[in-house]
C-alpha positions as CSV (number, residue, x, y, z in Angstrom):
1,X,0.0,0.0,0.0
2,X,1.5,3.4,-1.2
3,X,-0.5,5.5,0.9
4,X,-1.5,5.1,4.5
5,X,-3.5,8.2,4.7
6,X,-7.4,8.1,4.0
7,X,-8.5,9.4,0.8
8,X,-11.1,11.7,1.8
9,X,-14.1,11.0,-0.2
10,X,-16.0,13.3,-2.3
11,X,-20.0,13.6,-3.4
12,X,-21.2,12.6,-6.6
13,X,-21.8,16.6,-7.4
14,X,-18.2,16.8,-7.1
15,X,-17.1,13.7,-9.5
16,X,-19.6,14.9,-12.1
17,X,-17.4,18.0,-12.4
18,X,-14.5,15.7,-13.9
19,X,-14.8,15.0,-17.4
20,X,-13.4,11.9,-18.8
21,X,-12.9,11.3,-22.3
22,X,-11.3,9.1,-24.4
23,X,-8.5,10.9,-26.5
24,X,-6.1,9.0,-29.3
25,X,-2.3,9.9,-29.3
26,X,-1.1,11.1,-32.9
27,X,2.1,12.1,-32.0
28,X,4.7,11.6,-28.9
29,X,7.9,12.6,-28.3
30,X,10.4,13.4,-24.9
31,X,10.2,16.3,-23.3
32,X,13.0,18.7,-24.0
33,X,13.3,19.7,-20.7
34,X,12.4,16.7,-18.3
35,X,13.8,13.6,-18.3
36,X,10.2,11.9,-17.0
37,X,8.0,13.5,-19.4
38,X,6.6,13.1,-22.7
39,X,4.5,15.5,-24.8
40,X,2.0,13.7,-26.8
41,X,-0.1,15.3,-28.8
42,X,-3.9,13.7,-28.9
43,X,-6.8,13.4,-30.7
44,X,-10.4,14.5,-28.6
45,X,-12.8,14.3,-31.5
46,X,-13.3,18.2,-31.6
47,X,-10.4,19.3,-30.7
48,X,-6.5,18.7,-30.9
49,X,-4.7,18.9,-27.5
50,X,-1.2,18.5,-25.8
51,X,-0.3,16.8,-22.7
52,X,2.7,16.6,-20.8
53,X,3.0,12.4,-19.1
54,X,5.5,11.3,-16.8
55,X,5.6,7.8,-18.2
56,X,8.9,8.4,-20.2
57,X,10.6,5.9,-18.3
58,X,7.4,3.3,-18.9
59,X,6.4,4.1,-22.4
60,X,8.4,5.0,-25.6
61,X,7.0,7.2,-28.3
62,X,6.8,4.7,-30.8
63,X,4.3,3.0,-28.5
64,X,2.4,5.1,-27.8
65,X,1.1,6.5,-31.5
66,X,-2.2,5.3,-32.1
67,X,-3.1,4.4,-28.7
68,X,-6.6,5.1,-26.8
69,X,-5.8,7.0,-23.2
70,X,-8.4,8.5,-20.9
71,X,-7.9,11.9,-20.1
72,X,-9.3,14.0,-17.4
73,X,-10.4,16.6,-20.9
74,X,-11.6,19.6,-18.2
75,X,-8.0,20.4,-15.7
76,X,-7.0,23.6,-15.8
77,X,-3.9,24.1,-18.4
78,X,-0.4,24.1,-16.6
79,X,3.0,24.6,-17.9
80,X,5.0,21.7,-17.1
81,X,9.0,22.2,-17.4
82,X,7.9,25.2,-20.2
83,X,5.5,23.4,-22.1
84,X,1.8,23.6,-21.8
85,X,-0.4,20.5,-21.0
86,X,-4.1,20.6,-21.6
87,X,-5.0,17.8,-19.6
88,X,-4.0,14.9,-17.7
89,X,-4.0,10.8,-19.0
90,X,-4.8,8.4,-16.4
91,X,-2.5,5.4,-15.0
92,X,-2.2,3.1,-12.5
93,X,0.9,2.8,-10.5
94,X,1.9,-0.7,-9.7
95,X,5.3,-1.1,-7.4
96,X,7.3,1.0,-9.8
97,X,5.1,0.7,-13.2
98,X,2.9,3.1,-14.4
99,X,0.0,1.4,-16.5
100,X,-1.9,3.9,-18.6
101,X,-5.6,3.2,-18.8
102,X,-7.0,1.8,-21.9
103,X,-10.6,1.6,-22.8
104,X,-10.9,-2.4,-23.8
105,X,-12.4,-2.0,-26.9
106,X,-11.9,0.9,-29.8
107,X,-13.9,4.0,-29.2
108,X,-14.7,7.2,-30.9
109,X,-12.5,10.1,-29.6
110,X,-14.1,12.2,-27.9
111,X,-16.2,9.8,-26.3
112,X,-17.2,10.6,-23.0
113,X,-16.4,7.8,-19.8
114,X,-19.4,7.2,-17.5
């Protein structure tokens, strides 16, 4: 167990503010600044976005290309080591892998996670 503190819980008013959608990657590539990062560029279905992962170490670009993620498609922008990243994938940290979540089967992008 990584964490002995509680998670505090939240309501269902405040998980309906998150928006999860299911983005493809069309590009990826390292960070130029950060040896943890890497800036992919995906796919949203109305939109093109970039995010900034720390799954460098986990992942390689050529992976990566063409791959469904879920994203949290609503955070706040942030600069991350001087680039900007529009969102945030999910993953699953396991010992000392990072697993990023899949949907199972092909979806639209764009398509929104209930």
């Amino acid at each position: 167990m990584e964490n002995s503190e509680p998670t505090p819980t939240i309501s269902i008013d405040d998980f309906k503010k998150i928006e999860l959608k299911v983005a493809t990657i069309k590009a990826a590539e390292p960070h130029p600044n950060a040896d943890k990062l890497l800036v992919l560029q995906i796919d949203l279905g109305s939109e093109q976005r970039q995010i900034c992962a720390g799954i460098r170490g986990q992942y390689t670009p050529e992976e990566l290309v063409g791959k469904q993620i879920v994203v949290v498609a609503n955070l706040a922008t942030a600069k991350l080591r001087g680039m900007e990243s529009q969102g945030m994938l999910l993953a699953a940290s396991s010992g000392d892998q990072v697993i990023v979540m899949t949907p199972d089967k092909p979806a639209l992008a764009g398509s929104k996670v209930k």
